[in-house]
C-alpha positions in Angstrom: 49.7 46.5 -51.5 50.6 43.5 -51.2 53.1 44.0 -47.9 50.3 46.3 -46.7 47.7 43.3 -46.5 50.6 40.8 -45.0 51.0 43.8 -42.1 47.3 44.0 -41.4 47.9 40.0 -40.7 44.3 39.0 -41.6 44.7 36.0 -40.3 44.0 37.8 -37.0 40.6 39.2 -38.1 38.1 36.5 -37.8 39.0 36.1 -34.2 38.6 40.0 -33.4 34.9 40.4 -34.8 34.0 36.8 -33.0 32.4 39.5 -30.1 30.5 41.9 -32.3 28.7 38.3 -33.5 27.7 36.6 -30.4 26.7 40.3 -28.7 24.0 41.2 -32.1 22.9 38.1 -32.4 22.5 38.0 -28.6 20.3 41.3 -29.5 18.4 39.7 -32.3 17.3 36.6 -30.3 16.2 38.7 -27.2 14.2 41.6 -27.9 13.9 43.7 -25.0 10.7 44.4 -23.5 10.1 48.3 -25.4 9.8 46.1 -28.8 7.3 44.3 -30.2 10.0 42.2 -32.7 13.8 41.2 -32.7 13.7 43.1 -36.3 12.9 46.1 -33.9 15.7 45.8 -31.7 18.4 44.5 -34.3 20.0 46.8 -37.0 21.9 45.8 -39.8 24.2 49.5 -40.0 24.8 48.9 -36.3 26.2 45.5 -36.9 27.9 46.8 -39.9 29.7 49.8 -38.2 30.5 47.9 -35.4 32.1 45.3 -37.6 34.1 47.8 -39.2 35.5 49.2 -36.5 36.5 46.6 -34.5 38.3 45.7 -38.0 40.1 49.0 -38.0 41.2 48.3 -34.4 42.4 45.1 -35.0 44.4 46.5 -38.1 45.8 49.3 -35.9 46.7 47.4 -33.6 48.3 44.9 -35.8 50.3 47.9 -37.3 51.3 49.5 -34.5 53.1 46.2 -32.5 54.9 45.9 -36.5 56.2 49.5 -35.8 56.7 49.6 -31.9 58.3 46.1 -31.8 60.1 46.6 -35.0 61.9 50.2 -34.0 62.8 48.8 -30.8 64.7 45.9 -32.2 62.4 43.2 -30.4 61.7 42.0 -34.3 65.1 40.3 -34.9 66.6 37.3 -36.3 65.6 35.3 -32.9 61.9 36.1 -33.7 60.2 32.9 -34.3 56.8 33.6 -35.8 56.4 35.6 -39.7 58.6 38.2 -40.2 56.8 41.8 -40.1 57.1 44.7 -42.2 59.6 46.7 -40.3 61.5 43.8 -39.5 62.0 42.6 -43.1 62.3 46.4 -44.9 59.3 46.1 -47.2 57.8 48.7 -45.2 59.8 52.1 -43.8 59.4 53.0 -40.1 57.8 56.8 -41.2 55.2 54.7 -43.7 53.9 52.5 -40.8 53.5 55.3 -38.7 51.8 57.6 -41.6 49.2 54.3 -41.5 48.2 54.6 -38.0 47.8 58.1 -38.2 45.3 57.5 -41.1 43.9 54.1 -39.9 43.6 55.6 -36.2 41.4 58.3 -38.4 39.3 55.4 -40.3 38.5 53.8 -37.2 37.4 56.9 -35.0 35.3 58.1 -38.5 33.5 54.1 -38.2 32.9 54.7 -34.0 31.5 58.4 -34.5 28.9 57.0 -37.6 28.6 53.7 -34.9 27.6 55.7 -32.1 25.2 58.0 -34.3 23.6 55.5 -35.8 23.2 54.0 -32.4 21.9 56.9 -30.5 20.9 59.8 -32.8 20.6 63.0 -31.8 19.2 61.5 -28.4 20.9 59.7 -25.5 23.9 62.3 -25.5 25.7 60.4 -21.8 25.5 57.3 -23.9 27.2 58.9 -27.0 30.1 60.7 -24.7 30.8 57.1 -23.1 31.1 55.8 -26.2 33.5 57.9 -28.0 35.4 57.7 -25.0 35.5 54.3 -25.2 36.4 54.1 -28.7 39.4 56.9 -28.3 40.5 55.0 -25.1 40.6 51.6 -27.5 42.3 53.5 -30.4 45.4 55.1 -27.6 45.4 51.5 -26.3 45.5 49.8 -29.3 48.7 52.0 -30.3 50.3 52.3 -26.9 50.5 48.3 -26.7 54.0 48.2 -28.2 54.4 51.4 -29.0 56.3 54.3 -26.6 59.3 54.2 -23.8 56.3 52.8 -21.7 54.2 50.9 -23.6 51.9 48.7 -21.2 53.1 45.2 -23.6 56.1 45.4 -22.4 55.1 45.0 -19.0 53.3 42.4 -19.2 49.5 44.4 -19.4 48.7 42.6 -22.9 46.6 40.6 -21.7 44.4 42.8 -19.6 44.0 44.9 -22.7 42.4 42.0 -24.9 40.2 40.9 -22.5 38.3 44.3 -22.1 38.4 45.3 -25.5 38.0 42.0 -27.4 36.1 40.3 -24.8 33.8 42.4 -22.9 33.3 45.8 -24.6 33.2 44.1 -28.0 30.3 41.5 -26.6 28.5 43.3 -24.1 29.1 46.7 -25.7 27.8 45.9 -28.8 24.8 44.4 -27.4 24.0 47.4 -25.8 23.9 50.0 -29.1 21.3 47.3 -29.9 19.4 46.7 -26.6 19.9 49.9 -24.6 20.6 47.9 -21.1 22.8 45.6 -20.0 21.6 41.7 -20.4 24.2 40.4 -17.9 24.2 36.6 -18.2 25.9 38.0 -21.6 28.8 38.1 -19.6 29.7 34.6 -19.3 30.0 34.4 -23.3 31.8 37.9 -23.3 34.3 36.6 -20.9 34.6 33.0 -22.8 35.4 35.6 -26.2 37.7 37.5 -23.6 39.7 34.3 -22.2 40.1 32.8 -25.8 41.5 36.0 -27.1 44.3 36.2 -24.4 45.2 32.2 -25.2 46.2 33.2 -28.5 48.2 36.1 -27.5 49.1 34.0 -24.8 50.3 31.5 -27.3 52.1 34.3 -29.3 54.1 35.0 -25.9 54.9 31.5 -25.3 56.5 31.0 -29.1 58.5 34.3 -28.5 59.6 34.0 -25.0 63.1 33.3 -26.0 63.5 36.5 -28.7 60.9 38.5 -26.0 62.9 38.2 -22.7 66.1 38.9 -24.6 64.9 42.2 -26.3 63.1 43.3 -22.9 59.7 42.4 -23.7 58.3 41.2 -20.3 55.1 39.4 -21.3 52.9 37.6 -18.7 55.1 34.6 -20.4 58.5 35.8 -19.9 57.4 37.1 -16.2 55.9 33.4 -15.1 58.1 31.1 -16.9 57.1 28.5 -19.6 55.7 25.7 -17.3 53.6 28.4 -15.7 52.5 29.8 -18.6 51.5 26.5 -20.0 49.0 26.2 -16.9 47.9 29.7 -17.4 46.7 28.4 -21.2 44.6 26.1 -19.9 42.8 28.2 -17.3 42.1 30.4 -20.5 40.9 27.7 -22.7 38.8 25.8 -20.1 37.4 28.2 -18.4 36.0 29.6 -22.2 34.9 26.5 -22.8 32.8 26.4 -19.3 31.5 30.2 -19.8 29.7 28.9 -22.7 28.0 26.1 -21.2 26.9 27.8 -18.1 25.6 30.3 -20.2 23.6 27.7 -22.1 22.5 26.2 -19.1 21.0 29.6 -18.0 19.2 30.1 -21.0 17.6 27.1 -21.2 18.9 25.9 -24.3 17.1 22.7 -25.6 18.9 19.9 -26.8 19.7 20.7 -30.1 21.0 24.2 -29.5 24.1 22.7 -28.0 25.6 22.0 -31.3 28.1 25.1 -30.6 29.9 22.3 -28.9 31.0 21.1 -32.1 33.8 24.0 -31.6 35.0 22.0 -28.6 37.1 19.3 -30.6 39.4 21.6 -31.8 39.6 23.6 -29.2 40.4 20.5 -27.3 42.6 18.9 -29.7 44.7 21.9 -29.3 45.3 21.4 -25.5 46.6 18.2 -25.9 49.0 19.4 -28.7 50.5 22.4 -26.3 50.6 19.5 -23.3 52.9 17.3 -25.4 54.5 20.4 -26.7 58.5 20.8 -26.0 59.3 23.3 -27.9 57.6 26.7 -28.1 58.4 28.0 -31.7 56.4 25.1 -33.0 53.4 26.6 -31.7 53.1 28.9 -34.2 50.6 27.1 -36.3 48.0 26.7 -32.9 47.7 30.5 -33.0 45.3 30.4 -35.9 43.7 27.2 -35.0 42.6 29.2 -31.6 41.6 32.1 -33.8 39.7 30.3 -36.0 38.2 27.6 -33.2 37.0 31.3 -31.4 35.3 32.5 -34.7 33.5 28.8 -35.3 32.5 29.1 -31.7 30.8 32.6 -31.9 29.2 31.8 -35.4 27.8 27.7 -33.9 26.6 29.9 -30.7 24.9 32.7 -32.6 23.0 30.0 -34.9 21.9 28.1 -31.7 20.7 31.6 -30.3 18.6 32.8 -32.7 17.8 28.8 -33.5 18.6 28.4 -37.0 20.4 25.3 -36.5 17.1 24.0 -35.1 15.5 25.1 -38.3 18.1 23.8 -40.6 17.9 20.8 -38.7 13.8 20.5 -38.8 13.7 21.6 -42.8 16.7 19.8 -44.5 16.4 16.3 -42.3 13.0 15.9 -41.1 11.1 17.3 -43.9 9.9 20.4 -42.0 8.0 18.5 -39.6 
């Protein structure tokens, strides 16, 4: 059990559900115009399936790169980062892929009760999109490492966490709530999206070495390390801007700009990859991203549905 839990690499969690946050609680602060309440328009087994299975995606995915990188060799003694299950022989090729068989199962099972829950017995176009949606995240989810032509290999990584971590898990989420498509939820979708690729970006830039020597063409090992560098900040900054416009077209007052708070690591962290010489020791920035991502979608959802205005109000100022 234990090796199973160090496989699923929970450390990689909290970023993947940072989405699924900001796009329901988007949903609970803005009821639509068909509801009287955001009670109406929120719902807690939405949020729950959805959680779940973009949980069992992340898992899956996590698994399958252990057993597509690991039977191609590209986990070796050059790898830089934790040594994964293949790689190490705790875990047998045949037993990692017996567990995407059954967590690829798991995860369809949480997107069909998702989609049910969603839609009922009504809206059956909406339904259809979204199993296909979900199958299409499951194959993508395997096929990012795994196969003779496996898109992460060719530098496509990145393309796939943006949609499927960034957009689809924001603004598709929002919409088993809402029904429609809020799109200034876009900008905070695409700030989830960016930050996502920087820390697979910054997983590439630790491996290039090991990567471009096993035939792993990343985005990294395609544009060089100076490049790359550059690329990483275009990510990060251009989050960090998402957000604010987004804040600025919502009107936020004053005191619902306290998701900047998220900023100083986030921040902090570009300086430390500017000064940084050599790439294996940014291993420890890929959970600071991760967990900078998940602080940001947790400050942003408060400031949304203006519970830190009430904290604020009740704990400081005596409820005045």
């Amino acid at each position: 059990m234990k090796h199973w839990i160090e496989a699923a690499r929970l450390r990689t969690l909290p970023l993947s559900v940072s989405g699924i946050i900001v796009g329901s609680m988007y949903a609970l602060a803005n009821p639509t115009e068909n509801v009287l309440t955001p009670t109406e328009v929120f719902n807690w087994k939405i949020f729950a399936f959805a959680l779940l299975t973009t949980l069992g995606l992340q898992v899956l995915s996590n698994f399958a790169n252990d057993y597509g990188d690991g039977v191609k060799g590209t986990d070796n003694e050059d790898r830089v980062g934790p040594k994964r299950a293949i790689q190490s022989g705790v875990i047998t090729p045949q037993a990692m892929k017996k567990a995407l068989v059954i967590t690829s199962i798991l995860t369809l099972a949480s997107a069909i009760f998702l989609i049910y829950v969603a839609f009922g017995e009504t809206n059956l176009v909406y339904s259809l999109f979204y199993l296909v949606l979900g199958i299409l995240a499951i194959a993508s989810a395997i096929r990012y490492t795994v196969g003779t032509s496996a898109y992460g290999y060719r530098g496509y990584g990145d393309v796939f966490v943006f949609v499927f971590f960034g957009l689809v898990s924001t603004l598709g989420v929002n919409f088993l709530y809402s029904k429609q498509l809020d799109w200034v939820l876009i900008l905070p979708a695409i700030a989830i999206g960016l930050l996502s690729v920087g820390v697979l970006n910054l997983n590439n830039m630790r491996d290039q070495a090991s990567d471009a020597k096993s035939g792993k063409n990343t985005m990294v090992v395609k544009m060089g390390a100076e490049k790359a560098k550059k690329y990483h900040y275009f990510l990060i900054v251009s989050a960090m801007i998402s957000v604010v416009a987004f804040a600025i077209l919502s009107n936020f007052r004053f005191d619902q700009y306290l998701f900047l708070l998220a900023y100083i690591p986030l921040t902090k962290h570009l300086i430390t990859v500017s000064k940084n010489q050599d790439p294996k020791l940014l291993d420890p920035e890929l959970k600071k991203v991760a967990l900078s991502t998940f602080l940001l979608s947790i400050l942003l959802s408060l400031c949304m549905i203006s519970l830190i205005s009430d904290i604020i109000v009740n704990v400081f100022l005596g409820g005045r």
